[in-house]
C-alpha positions as CSV (number, residue, x, y, z in Angstrom):
1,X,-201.7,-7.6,-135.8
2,X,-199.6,-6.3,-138.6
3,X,-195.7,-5.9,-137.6
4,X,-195.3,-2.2,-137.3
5,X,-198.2,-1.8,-134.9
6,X,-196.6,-4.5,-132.9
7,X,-193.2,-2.3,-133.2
8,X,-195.1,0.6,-131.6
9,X,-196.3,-1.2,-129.3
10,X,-193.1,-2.7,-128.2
11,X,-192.2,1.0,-128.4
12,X,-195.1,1.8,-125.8
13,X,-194.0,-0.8,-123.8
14,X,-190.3,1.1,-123.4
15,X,-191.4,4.1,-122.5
16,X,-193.3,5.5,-119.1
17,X,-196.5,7.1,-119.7
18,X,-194.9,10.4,-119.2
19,X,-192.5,10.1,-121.9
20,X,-194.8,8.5,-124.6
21,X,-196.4,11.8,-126.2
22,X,-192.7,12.9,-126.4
23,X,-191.6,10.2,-127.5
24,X,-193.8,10.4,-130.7
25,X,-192.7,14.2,-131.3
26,X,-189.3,13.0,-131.7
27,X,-190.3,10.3,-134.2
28,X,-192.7,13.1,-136.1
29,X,-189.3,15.6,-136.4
30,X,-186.8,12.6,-137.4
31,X,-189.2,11.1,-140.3
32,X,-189.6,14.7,-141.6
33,X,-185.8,15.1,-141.7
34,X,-185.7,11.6,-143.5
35,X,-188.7,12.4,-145.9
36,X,-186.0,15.0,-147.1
37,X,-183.1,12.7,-147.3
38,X,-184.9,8.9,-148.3
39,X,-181.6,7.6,-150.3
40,X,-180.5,8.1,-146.9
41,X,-182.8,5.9,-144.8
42,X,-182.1,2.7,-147.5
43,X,-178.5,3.5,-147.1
44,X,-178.9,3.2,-143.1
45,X,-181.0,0.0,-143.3
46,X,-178.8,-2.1,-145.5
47,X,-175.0,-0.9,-143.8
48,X,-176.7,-0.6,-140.1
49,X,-172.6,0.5,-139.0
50,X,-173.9,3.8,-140.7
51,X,-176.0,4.2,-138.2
52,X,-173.5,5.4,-135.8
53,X,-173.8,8.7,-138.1
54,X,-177.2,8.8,-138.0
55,X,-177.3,8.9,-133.8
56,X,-174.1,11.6,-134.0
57,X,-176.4,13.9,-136.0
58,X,-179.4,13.2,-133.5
59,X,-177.5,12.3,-130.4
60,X,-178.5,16.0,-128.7
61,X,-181.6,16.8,-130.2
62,X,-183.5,13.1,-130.1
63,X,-183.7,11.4,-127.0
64,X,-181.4,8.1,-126.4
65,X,-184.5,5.9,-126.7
66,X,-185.8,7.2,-129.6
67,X,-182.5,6.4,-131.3
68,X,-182.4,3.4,-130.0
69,X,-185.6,2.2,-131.5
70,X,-184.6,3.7,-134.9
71,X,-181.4,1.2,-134.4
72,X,-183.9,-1.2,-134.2
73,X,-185.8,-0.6,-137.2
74,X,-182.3,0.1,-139.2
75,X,-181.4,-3.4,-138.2
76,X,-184.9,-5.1,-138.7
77,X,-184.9,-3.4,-142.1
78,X,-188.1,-1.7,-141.6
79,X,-186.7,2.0,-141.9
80,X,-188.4,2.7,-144.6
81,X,-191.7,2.3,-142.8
82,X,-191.2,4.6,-140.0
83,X,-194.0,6.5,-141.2
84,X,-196.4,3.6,-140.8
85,X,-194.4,2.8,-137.8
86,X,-195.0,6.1,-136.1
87,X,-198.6,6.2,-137.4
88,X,-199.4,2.9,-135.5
89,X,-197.8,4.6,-132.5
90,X,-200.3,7.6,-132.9
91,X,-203.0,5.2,-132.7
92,X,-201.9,3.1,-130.1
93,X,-200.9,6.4,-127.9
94,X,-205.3,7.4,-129.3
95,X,-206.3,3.9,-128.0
96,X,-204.4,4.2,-124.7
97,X,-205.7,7.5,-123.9
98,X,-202.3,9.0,-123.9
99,X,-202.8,11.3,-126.7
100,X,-206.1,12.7,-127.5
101,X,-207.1,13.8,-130.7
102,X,-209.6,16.3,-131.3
103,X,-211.8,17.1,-134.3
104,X,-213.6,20.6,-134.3
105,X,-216.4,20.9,-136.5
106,X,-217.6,24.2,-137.3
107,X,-220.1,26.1,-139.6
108,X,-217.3,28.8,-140.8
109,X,-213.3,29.2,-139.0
110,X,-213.4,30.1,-135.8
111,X,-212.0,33.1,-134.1
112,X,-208.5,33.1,-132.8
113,X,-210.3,33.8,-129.2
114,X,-213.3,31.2,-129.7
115,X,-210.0,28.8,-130.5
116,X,-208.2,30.0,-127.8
117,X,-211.6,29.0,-125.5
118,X,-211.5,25.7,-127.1
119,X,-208.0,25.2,-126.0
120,X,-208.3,26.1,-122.7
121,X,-211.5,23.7,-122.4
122,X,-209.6,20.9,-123.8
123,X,-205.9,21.6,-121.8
124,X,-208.5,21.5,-118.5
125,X,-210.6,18.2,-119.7
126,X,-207.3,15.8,-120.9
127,X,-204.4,17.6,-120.6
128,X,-201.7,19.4,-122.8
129,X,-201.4,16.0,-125.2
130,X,-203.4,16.4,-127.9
131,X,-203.4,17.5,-131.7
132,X,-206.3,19.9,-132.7
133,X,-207.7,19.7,-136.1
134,X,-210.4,22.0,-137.4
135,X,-212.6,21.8,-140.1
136,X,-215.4,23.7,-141.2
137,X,-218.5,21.7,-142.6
138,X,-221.2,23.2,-144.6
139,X,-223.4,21.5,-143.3
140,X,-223.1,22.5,-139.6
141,X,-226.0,24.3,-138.8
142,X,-224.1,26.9,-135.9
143,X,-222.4,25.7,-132.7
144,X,-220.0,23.2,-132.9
145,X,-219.3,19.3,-132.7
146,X,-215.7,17.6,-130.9
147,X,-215.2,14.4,-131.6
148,X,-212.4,13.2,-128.7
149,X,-210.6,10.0,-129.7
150,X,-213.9,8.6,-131.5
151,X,-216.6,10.0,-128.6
152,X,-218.5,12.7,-130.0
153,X,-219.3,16.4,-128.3
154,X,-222.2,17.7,-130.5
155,X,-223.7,21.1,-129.7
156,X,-224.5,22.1,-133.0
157,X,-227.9,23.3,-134.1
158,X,-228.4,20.6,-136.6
159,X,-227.8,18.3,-133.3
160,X,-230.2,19.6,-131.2
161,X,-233.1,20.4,-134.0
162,X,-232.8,16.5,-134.4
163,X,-232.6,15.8,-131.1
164,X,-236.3,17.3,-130.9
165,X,-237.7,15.5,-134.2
166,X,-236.8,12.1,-132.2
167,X,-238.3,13.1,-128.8
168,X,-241.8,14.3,-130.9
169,X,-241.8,11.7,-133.1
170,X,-241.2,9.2,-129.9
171,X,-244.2,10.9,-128.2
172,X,-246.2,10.3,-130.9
173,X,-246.1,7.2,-130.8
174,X,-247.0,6.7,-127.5
């Protein structure tokens, strides 16, 4: 297992199930802010008693864990990879079934009510922790397909029309 998945999981570990999904908000916001300042982050990782600044600036916006693990990193010297860092979080948040993430396929955008419908659907099946991403694809033939943390919802046209092909094709060979 590469080290910065094994950091987010350590991170896991620290955190109750509650917390987790928040957790990884936090780290999203604090790796944008350092994406704007990254002479900054080496600065941090090699004089680790400037961290003390860093958790002054974050100390009421980031919560005490989250700076705490940054300290870590700081010290560790894996700053700089934060974003990998925080991306093996994501997945290890996917693979625990704490965060779910949702793919909508679609033949053209959909409506701001059809989305809203979606939302609602997906709040009442897993929960407010998700991320939503749609994309349209061409070749969706109407409806739409989900794919939830790798399981696939398919209720397109293009779905169903094979669906049918395999259950003629099966009866002809009986």
């Amino acid at each position: 297992m590469r080290l910065t998945k094994q950091y987010a999981n350590a991170l896991l570990k620290s955190t109750s199930k509650e917390e987790a999904v928040t957790v990884y908000k936090e780290l999203i916001k604090v790796t944008d802010l350092f994406k704007q300042f990254p002479e900054y982050v080496g600065l941090i990782e090699f004089q680790t008693e400037e961290f003390e600044t860093v958790r002054s600036i974050f100390a009421e916006n980031v919560e005490p864990l989250v700076l705490n693990f940054l300290e870590v990193l700081a010290e560790d010297r894996l700053l700089s990879r934060l974003d990998t860092v925080v991306e093996d979080y994501r997945l290890v948040l996917v693979e625990n079934n704490l965060l779910f993430e949702v793919k909508v396929y679609s033949s053209k955008p959909l409506s701001e009510d059809n989305q809203a419908q979606l939302v609602q659907m997906i709040e009442t099946q897993w929960g407010s922790d998700y991320l939503i991403d749609y994309r349209v694809d061409s070749k969706t033939l109407g409806g739409i397909k989900l794919e939830v943390n790798g399981a696939v919802i398919d209720t397109t046209f293009r779905s169903r029309i094979d669906q049918i092909i395999r259950e003629v094709q099966h009866g002809a060979k009986r």
